[in-house]
C-alpha positions in Angstrom: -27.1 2.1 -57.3 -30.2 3.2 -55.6 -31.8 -0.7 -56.3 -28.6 -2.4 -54.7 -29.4 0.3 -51.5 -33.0 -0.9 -51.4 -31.9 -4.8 -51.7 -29.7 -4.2 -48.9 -31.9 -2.3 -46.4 -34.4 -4.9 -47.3 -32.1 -8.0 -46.1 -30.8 -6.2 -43.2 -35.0 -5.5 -42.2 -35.5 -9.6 -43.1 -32.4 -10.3 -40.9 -33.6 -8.4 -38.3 -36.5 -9.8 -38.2 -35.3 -13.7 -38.7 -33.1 -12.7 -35.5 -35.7 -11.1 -33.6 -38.4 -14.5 -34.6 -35.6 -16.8 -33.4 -34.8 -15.4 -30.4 -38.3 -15.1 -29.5 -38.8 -19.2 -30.1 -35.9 -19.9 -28.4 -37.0 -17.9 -25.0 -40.3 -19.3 -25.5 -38.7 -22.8 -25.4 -36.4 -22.2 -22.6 -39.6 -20.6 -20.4 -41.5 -23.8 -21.3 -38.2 -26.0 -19.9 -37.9 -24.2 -16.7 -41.4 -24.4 -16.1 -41.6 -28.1 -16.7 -38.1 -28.5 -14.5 -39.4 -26.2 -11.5 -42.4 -28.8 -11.4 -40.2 -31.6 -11.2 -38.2 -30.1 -9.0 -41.1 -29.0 -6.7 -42.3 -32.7 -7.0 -38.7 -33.9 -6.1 -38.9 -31.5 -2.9 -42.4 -32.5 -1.7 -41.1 -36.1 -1.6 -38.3 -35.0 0.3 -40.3 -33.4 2.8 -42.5 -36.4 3.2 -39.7 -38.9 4.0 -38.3 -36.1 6.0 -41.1 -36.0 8.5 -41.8 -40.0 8.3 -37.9 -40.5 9.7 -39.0 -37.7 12.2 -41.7 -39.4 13.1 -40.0 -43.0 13.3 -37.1 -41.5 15.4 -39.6 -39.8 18.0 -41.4 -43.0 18.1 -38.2 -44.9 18.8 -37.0 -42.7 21.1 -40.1 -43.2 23.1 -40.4 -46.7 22.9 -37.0 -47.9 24.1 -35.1 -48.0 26.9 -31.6 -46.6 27.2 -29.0 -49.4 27.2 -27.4 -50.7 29.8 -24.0 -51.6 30.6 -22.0 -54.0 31.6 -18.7 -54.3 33.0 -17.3 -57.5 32.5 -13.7 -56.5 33.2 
């Protein structure tokens, strides 16, 4: 009886500690993904942010180099 105790409390220590191994590669796995995806995404935003302030820049430069239209009323 006392050996099927000991076998028991043994596999319930190795379970725990397949659990606690598993979990542990998993979050390490996930951590490396987020990292790798908020690069990317900080990539994705610094684009943005460069066309942002190049159609800024475009739409200032067209505003200052063009004259308002004129109308005509033909009716």
């Amino acid at each position: 009886m006392a050996a099927l105790v000991a076998t028991l409390a043994n596999f319930g220590v190795e379970w725990n500690r397949r659990n606690c191994l598993t979990t542990r590669f998993a979050n390490e796995k996930q951590t490396a993904w987020l990292r790798q995806e908020n690069a990317r995404l900080k990539r994705v935003n610094e684009t943005l942010a460069e066309i942002d302030a190049k159609y800024d820049a475009l739409r200032r430069k067209s505003a200052t180099n063009s004259t308002p239209p004129t109308t005509t009323d033909e009716h």
